[in-house]
C-alpha positions as CSV (number, residue, x, y, z in Angstrom):
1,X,118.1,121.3,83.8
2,X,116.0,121.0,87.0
3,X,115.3,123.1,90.3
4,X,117.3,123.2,93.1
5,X,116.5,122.9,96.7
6,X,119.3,123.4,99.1
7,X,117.2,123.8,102.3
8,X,116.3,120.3,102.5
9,X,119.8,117.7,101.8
10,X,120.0,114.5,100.1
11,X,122.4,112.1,101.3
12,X,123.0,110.3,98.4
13,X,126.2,108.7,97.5
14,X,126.8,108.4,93.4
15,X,125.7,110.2,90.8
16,X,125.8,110.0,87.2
17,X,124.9,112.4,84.3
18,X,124.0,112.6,80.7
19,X,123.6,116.7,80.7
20,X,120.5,117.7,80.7
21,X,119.2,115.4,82.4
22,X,120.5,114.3,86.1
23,X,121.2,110.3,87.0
24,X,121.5,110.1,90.4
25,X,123.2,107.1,92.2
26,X,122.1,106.7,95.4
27,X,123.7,104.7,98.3
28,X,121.5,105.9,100.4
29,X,123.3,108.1,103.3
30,X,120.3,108.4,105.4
31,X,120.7,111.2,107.2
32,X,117.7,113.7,106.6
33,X,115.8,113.9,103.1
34,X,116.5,111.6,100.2
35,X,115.3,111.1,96.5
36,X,113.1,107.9,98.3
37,X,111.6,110.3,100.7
38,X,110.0,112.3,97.9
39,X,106.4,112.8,98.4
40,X,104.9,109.5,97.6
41,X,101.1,108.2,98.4
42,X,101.6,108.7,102.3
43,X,101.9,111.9,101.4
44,X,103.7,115.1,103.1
45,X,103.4,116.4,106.2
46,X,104.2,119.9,107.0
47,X,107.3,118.7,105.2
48,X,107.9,115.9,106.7
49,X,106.9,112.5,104.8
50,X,104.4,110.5,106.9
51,X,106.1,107.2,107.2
52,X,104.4,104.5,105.6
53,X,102.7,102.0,108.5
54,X,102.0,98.7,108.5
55,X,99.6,96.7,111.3
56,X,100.7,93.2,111.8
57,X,97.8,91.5,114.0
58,X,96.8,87.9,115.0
59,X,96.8,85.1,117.7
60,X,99.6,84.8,120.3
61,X,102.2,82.7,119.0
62,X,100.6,83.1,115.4
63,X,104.2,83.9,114.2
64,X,103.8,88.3,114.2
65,X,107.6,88.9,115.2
66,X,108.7,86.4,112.6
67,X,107.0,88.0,109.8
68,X,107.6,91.4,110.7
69,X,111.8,90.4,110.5
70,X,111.8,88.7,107.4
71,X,110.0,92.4,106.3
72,X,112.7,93.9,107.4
73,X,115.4,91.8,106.2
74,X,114.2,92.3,102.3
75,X,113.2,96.4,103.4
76,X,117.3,97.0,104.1
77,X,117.2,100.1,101.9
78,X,114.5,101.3,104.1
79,X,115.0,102.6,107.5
80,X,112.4,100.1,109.6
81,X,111.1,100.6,113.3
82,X,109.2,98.4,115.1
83,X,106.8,99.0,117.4
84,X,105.2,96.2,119.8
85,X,101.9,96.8,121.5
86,X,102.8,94.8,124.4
87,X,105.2,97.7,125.3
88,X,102.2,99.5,126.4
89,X,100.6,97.1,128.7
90,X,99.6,98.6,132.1
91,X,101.6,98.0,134.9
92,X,99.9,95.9,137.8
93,X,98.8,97.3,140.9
94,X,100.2,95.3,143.9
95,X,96.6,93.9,144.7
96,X,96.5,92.9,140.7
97,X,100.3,91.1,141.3
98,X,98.7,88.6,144.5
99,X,96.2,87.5,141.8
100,X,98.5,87.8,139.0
101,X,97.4,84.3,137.8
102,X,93.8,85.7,137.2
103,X,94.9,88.8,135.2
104,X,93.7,88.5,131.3
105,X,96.7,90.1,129.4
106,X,94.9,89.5,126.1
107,X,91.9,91.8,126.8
108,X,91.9,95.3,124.8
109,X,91.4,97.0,129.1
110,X,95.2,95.4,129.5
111,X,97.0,98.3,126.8
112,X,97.1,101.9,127.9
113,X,95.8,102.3,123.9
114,X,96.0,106.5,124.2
115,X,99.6,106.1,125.1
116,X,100.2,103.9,122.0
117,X,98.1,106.8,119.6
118,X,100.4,109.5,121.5
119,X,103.4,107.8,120.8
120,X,102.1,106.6,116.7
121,X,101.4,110.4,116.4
122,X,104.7,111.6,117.8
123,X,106.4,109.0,114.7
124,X,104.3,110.2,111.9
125,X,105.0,113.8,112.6
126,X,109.0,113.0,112.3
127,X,109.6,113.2,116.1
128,X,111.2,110.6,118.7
129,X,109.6,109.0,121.3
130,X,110.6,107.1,124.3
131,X,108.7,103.7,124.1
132,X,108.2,102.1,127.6
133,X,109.6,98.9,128.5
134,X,107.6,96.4,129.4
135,X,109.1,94.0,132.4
136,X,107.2,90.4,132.3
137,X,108.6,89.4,135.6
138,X,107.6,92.5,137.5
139,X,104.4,93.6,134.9
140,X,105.5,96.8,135.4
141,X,107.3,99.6,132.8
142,X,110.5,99.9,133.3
143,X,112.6,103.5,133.7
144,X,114.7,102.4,130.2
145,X,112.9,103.5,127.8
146,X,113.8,102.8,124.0
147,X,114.3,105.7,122.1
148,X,112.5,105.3,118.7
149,X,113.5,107.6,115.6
150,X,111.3,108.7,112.8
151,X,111.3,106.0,110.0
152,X,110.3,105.3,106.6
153,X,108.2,102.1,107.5
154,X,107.1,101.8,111.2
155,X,105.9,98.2,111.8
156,X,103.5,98.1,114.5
157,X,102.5,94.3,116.0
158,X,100.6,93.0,118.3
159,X,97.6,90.4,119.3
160,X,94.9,93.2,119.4
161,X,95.8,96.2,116.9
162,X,92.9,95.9,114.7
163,X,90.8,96.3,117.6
164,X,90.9,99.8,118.4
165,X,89.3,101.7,115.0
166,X,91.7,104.9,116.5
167,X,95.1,102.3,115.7
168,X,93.5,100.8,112.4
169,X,93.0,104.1,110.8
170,X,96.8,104.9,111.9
171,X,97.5,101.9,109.5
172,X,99.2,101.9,105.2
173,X,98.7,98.3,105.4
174,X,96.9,95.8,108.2
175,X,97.7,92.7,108.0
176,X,96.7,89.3,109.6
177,X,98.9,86.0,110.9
178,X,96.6,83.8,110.2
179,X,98.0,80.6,111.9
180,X,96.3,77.3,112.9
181,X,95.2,77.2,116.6
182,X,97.5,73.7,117.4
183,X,100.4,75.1,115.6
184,X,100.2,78.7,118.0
185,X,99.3,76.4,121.3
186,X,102.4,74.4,120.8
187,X,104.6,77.2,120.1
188,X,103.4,78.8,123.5
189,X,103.7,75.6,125.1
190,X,107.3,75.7,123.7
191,X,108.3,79.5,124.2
192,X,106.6,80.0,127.7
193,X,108.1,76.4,129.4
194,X,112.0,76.9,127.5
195,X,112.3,80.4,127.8
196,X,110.5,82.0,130.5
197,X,110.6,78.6,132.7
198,X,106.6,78.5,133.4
199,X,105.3,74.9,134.3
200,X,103.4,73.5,131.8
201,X,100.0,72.7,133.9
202,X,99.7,76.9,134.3
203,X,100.3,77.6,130.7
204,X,97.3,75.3,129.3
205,X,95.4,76.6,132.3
206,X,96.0,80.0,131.3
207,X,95.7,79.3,127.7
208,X,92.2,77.5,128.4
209,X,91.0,80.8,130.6
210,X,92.0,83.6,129.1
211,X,93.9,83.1,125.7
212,X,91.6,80.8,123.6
213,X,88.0,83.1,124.9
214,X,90.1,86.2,123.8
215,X,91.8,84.8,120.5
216,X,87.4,83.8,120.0
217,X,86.7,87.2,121.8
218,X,88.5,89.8,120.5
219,X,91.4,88.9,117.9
220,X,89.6,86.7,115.1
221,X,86.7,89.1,115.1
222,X,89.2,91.5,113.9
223,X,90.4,89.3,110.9
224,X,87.8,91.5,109.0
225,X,89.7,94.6,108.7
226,X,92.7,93.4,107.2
227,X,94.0,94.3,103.6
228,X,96.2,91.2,103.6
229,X,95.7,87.4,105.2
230,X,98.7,85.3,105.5
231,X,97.6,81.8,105.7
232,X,100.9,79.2,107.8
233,X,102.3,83.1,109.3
234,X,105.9,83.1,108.5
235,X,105.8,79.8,106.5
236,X,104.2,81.8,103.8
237,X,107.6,83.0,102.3
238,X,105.5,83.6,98.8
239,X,102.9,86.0,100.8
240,X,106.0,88.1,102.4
241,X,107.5,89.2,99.0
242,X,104.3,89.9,97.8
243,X,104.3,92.4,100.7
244,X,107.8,93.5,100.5
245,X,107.0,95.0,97.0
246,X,103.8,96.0,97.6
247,X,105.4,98.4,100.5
248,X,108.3,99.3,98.1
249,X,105.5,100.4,95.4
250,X,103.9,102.4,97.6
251,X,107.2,103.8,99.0
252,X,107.5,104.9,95.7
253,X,111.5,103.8,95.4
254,X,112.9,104.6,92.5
255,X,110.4,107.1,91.0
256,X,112.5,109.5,89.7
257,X,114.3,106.4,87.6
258,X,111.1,105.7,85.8
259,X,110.8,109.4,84.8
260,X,114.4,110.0,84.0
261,X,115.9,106.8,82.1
262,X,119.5,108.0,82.6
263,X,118.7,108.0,86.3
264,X,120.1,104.7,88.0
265,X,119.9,104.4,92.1
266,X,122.4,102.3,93.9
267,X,120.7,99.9,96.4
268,X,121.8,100.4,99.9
269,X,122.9,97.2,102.2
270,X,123.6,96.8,105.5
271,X,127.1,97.1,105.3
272,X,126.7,100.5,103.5
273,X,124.4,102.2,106.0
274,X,126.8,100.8,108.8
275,X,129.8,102.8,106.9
276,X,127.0,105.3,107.3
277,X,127.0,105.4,110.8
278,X,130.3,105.3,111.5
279,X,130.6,108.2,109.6
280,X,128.3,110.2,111.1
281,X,129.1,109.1,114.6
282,X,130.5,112.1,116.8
283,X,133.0,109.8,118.3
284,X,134.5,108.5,115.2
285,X,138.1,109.4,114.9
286,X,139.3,111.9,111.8
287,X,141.6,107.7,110.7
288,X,138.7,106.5,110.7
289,X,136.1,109.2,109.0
290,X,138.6,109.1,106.0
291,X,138.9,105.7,106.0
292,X,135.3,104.8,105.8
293,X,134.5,107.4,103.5
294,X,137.1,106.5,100.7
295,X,135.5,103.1,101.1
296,X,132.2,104.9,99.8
297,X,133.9,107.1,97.2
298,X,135.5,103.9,96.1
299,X,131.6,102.3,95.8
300,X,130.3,105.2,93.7
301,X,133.6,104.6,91.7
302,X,133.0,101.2,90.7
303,X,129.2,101.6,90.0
304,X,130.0,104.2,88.1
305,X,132.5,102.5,85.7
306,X,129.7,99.8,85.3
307,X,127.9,102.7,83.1
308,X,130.8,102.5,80.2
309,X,129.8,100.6,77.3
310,X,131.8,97.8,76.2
311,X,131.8,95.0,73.4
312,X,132.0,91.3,73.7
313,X,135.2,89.5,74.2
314,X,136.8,86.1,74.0
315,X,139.9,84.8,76.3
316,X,141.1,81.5,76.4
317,X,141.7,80.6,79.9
318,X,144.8,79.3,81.7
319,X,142.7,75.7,81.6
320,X,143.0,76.4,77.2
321,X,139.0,76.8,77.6
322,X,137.3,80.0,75.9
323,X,135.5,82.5,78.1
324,X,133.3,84.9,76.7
325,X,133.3,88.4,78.8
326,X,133.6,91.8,78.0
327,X,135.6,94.7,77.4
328,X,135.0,97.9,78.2
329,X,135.8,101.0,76.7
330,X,139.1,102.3,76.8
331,X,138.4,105.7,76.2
332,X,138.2,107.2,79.8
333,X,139.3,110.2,81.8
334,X,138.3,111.6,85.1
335,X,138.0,115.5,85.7
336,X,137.7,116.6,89.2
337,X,136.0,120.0,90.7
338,X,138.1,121.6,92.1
339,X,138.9,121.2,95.6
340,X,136.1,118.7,96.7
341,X,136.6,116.6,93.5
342,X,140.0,115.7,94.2
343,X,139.0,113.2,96.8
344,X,137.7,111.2,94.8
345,X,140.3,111.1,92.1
346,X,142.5,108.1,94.2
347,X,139.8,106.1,93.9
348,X,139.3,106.1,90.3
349,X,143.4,105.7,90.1
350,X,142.9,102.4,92.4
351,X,140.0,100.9,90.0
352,X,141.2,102.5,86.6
353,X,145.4,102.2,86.1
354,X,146.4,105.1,84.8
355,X,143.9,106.9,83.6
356,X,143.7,110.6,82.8
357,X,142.7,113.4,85.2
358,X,142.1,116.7,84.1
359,X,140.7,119.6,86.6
360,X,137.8,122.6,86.7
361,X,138.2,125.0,88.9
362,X,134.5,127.2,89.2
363,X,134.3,130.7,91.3
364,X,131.5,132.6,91.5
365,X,132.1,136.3,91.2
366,X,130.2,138.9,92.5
367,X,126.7,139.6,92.8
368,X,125.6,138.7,89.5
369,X,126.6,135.3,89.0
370,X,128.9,135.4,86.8
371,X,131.6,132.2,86.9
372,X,134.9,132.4,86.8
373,X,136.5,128.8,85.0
374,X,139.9,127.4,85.3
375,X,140.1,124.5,83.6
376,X,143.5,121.6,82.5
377,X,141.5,118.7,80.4
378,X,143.2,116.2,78.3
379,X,143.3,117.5,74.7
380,X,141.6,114.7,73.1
381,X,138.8,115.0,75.4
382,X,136.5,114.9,73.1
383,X,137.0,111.5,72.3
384,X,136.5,110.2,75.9
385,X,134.2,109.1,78.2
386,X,134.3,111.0,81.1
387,X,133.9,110.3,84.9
388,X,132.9,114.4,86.3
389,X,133.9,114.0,90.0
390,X,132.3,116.1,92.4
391,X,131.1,114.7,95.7
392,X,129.4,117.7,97.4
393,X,126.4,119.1,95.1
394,X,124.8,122.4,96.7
395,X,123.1,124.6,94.4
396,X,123.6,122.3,91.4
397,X,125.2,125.4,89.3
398,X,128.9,124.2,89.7
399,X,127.6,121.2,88.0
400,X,125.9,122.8,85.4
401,X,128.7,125.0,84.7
402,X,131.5,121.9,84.6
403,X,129.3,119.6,82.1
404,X,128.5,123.2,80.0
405,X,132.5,123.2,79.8
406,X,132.3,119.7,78.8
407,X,130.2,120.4,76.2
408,X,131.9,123.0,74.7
409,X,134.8,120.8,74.2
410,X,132.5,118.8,72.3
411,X,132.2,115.9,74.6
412,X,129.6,114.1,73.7
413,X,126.6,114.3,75.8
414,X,125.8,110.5,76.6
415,X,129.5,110.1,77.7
416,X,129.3,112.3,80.3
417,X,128.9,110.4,84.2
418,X,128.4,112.7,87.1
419,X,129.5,111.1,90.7
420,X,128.3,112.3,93.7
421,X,128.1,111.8,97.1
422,X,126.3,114.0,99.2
423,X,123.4,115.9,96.7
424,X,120.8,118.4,97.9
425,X,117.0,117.2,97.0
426,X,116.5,117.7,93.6
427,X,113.3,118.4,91.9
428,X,112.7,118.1,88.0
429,X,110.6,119.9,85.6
């Protein structure tokens, strides 16, 4: 069947199974380990997978921030952290504020780099750091500091990342905003003028002193080291999914359903991993726990019915025209483990009318393993597909034992779907 290991847990939300082999469903309950977080090419680090890091350099006003959100829009299944190097500029000294107009901001001496490296190693290790806040108006860090949690992809931007060979070698993946010099000059015009209400005779003046010499100085230079140039920054939509599944190869997502082909994983969304959260907020009331977990259960549910096979049907439509759908098989019954299973079982009464449920009821007994089963299945079992409901999987043998049961009352091995929602990690052999 597979091995078991109960000391690291996978949140994962549905599961289905054709005995021997598992299908896991995943939603995705990020929480601590997950069948995504097995060791891929970033490798493990004393247990803990080294997040996988991406370097996003290039010009001011090149379009960076842009292209690091629409990453993270298409990486939603992925918990994403940015981290921006301008965080880590040093603050002024007040002789350095009287000539504030004649500090260079875009030289490598204006980023306190070893506090950047501290914090990088801090993140790849699976511990949070406090990043400093950076206050424009008064160049100095500010006492809020933003907390920053351990992440599957941490995003680091910034003008001169590829500078520093210490940062590049912290880098997955560097790449370049490659953007033409008008385009970034007029964006700067625009951004520092509308937003941050700077006249427009000291912006040029600072862009002619200081920006342009270090873009020439220090940033294009740098163009050398990256794995990936994106010509037109955030215009390049074509170059960004290119990237997006490049990162998700490399991530290794979904590895486990190319070796197992009765292995399907749920994609998580937004809304999901905010049902997540709530869930797993200290502060959430017991109404609301249940209610946002049933909306879960009710997820796994559905995807799970979307396993049954089913035939081709015709229905003429109230219009007189002919639609050709499907039908599913009517065939179906749910049995629950007991106790855990049963909350799952109104669910599957809401999305299937009146369908079956039979129960298992598994005890371990004494020191030697031996299992004690109660069981009340529908007698014609054998000719049904069945939905085994069973949200908490610890050891894995309760499982084992319920689709052996299964078995015995010669239900047929491929009709057998396992849902799940909160699974220990699993490894196979």
């Amino acid at each position: 069947m597979g091995s078991y290991s109960t000391s690291e847990v996978l949140n994962a939300a549905a599961v289905g199974v054709h005995h021997p082999a598992l299908r896991l469903n995943e939603l995705d309950l990020k929480g601590s380990m997950s069948v995504e977080e097995l060791p891929t090419t970033s490798g493990l680090e004393n247990g803990h997978q080294a997040p996988f890091v991406i370097g996003v350099a290039g010009g001011a006003s090149s379009g960076k921030s842009t292209v690091c959100k629409m990453i993270i829009d298409q990486l939603c299944d992925q918990r994403v952290v940015v981290v921006t190097q301008e965080s880590f500029y040093y603050g002024l000294s007040d002789e350095e504020m009287v000539h504030v107009h004649d500090y260079n901001f875009d030289h490598p001496d204006a980023f306190d780099t070893d506090l950047l490296l501290s914090c990088m190693e801090k993140l790849k290790h699976g511990k949070a750091v406090d990043i400093p806040s950076y206050d424009f108006k008064t160049h100095k860090s500010v006492s809020c500091a933003r907390k920053v949690n351990p992440s599957d992809v941490i995003i680091l931007e910034g003008i001169l990342l590829f500078h520093d060979s210490r940062v590049r070698d912290l880098m997955n993946m560097k790449i370049f905003v490659d953007t033409d010099a008008d385009v970034r000059l007029t964006r700067r015009i625009r951004r520092d003028t509308i937003e941050k209400g700077r006249d427009i005779i000291a912006v040029l003046d600072q862009y002619s002193k200081f920006v342009k010499t270090a873009f020439e100085d220090f940033i294009l230079p740098t163009k050398k080291y990256a794995d990936i140039i994106i010509p037109r920054g955030a215009d390049n939509s074509v170059a960004i999914d290119l990237i997006v599944q490049h990162i998700r190869t490399k991530l290794g997502q979904n590895d486990l359903c190319k070796i197992h082909p009765n292995l399907y994983v749920i994609q998580t969304t937004y809304q999901i991993r905010g049902m997540h959260t709530i869930i797993r907020d200290a502060a959430t009331t017991t109404h609301d726990f249940i209610f946002y977990a049933d909306r879960l259960i009710r997820l796994v549910v559905e995807h799970g019915l979307g396993h049954l096979p089913f035939r081709e049907k015709q229905v003429i439509t109230p219009t007189g025209s002919v639609y050709t759908g499907v039908d599913f098989s009517k065939s179906l019954c749910g049995i629950s483990v007991i106790r855990s299973g049963e909350s799952m079982e109104n669910a599957l009464r809401a999305c299937c009318k009146g369908i079956k449920i039979g129960k298992i009821l598994i005890h371990r007994e004494g020191d030697d393993g031996k299992q004690l089963i109660y069981h009340n299945l529908p007698k014609d079992i054998a000719k049904r597909h069945v939905l085994l409901l069973d949200p908490i999987l610890g050891t894995g043998n309760s499982a084992v034992q319920a689709i052996s049961l299964l078995l015995e009352k010669r239900v047929q091995e491929a009709n057998i779907i396992f849902l799940n929602l909160i699974s220990p990690r699993l490894s196979f052999f």
